[in-house]
MIDOSE-383777 format. One line per 4 residues: number of its first residue (from 1); for each residue x, y, z of N, C-alpha, C, O. Coordinates in pm, whole numbers, plus 50000, padded with zeros to 5 digits. Example, Ala and Ser with C-alpha at 12.3 -4.5 7.8 and 13.67 -1.06 7.14 Angstrom:
2
1) 51319:49431:50780:51230:49550:50780:51320:49670:50780:51424:49668:50846; 51285:49775:50708:51367:49894:50714:51290:50003:50787:51341:50114:50804 $
***
This chain:
76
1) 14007:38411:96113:14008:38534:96037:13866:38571:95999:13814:38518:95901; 13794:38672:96084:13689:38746:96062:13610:38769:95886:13498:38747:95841; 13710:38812:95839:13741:38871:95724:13647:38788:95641:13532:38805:95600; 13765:38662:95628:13737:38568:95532:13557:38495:95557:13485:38464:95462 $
5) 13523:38484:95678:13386:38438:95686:13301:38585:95657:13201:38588:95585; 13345:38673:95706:13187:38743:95645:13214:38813:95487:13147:38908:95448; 13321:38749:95404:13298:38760:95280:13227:38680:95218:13130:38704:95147; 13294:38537:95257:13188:38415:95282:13076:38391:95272:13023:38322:95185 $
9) 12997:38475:95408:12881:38430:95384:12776:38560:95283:12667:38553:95227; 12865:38654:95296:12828:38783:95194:12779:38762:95036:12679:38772:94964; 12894:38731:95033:12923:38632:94873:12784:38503:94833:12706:38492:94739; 12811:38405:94986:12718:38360:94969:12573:38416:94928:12519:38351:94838 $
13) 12504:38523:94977:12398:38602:94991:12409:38662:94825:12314:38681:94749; 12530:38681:94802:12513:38733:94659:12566:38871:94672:12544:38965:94595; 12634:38870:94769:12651:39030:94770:12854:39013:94719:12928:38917:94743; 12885:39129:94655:13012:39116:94618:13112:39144:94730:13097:39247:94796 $
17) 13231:39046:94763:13313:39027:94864:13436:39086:94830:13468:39075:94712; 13504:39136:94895:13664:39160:94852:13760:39155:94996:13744:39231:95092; 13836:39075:94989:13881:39049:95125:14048:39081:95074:14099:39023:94978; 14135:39207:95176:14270:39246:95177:14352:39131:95271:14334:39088:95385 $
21) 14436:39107:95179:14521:39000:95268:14645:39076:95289:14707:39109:95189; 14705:39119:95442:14819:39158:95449:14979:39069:95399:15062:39121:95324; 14990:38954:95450:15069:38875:95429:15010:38750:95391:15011:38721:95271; 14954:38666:95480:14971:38488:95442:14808:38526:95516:14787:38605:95608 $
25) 14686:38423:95426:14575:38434:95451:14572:38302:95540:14645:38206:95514; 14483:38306:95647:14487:38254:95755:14581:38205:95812:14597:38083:95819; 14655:38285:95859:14843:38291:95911:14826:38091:95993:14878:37987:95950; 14746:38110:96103:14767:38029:96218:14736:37892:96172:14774:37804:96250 $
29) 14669:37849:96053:14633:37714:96018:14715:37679:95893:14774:37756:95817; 14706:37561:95890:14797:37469:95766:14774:37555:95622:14666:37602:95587; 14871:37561:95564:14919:37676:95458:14852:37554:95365:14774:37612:95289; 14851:37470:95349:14800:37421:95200:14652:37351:95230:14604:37263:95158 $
33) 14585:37407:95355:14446:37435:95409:14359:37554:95345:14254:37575:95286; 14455:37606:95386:14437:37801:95363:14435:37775:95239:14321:37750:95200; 14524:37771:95152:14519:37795:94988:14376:37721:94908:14300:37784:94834; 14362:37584:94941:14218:37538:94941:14094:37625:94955:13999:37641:94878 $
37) 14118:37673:95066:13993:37751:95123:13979:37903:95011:13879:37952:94960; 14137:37949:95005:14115:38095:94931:14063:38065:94795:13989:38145:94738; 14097:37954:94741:14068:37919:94587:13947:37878:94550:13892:37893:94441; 13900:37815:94666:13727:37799:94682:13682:37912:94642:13622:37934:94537 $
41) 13712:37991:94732:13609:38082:94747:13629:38241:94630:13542:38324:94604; 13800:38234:94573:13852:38273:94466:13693:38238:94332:13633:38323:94267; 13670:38075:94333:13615:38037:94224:13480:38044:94252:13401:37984:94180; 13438:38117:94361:13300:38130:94381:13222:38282:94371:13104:38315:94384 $
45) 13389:38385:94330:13307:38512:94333:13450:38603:94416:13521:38687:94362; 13458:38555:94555:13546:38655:94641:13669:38677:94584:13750:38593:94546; 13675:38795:94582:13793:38895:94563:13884:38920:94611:13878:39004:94700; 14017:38862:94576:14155:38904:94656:14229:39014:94654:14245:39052:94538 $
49) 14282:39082:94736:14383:39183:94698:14496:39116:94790:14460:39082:94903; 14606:39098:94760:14694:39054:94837:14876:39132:94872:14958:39182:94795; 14876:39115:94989:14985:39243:95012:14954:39421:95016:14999:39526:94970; 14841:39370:95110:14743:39560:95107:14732:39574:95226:14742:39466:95285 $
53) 14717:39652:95283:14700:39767:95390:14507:39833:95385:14496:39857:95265; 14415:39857:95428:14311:39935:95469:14385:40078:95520:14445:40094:95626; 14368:40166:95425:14392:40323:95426:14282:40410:95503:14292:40459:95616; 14174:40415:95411:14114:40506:95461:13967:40404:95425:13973:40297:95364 $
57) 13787:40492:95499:13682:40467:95405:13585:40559:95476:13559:40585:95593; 13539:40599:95347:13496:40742:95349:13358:40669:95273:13354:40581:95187; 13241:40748:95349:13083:40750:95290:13064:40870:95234:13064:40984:95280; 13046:40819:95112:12998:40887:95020:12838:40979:94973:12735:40937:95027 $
61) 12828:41070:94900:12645:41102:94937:12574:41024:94878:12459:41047:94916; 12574:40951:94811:12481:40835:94774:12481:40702:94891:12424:40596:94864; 12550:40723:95013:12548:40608:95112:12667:40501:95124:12706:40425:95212; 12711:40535:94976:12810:40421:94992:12925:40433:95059:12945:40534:95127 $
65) 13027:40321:95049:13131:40306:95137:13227:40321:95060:13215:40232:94976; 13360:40411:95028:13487:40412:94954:13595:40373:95028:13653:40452:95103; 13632:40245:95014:13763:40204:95091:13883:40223:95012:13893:40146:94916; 13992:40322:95033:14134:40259:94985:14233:40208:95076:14265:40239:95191 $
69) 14272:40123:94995:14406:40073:95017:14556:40111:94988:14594:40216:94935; 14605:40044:95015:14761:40063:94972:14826:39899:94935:14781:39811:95008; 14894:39869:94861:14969:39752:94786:15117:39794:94861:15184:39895:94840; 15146:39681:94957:15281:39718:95042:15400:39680:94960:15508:39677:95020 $
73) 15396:39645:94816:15449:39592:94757:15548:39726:94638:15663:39759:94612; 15381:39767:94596:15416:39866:94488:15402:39996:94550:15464:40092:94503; 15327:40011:94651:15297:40141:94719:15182:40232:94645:15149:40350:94660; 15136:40133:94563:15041:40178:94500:14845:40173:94603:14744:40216:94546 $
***
């Protein structure tokens, strides 16, 4: 999962991470691997949203990046 390493090493750098988890974070490897790994990196800074969708992301005039989401849960 792409995702999770370049929040990783983002985070690492100091830059703020937020990684959308659709269902189960790193589907294909051992589930109580994965939870280790998310809580690491939970307690190091990176940001979960879990049960979201990537909507839209729109640049803004100051350069920046506006991502929304959607919560497949609440529909929020």
């Amino acid at each position: 999962d792409i995702g999770l390493e370049c929040a990783g090493f983002l985070n690492s750098l100091g830059f703020p991470a937020t990684v959308l988890i659709r269902s189960v974070p790193l589907r294909g490897f051992d589930q109580q691997m994965a939870s280790m790994v998310t809580n690491e990196m939970e307690m190091k800074g990176v940001k979960f949203h879990h049960k979201c969708i990537p909507v839209s992301v729109e640049k803004l005039e100051t350069g920046q990046l506006k991502a929304k989401w959607l919560n497949t849960e609440t529909q929020e």
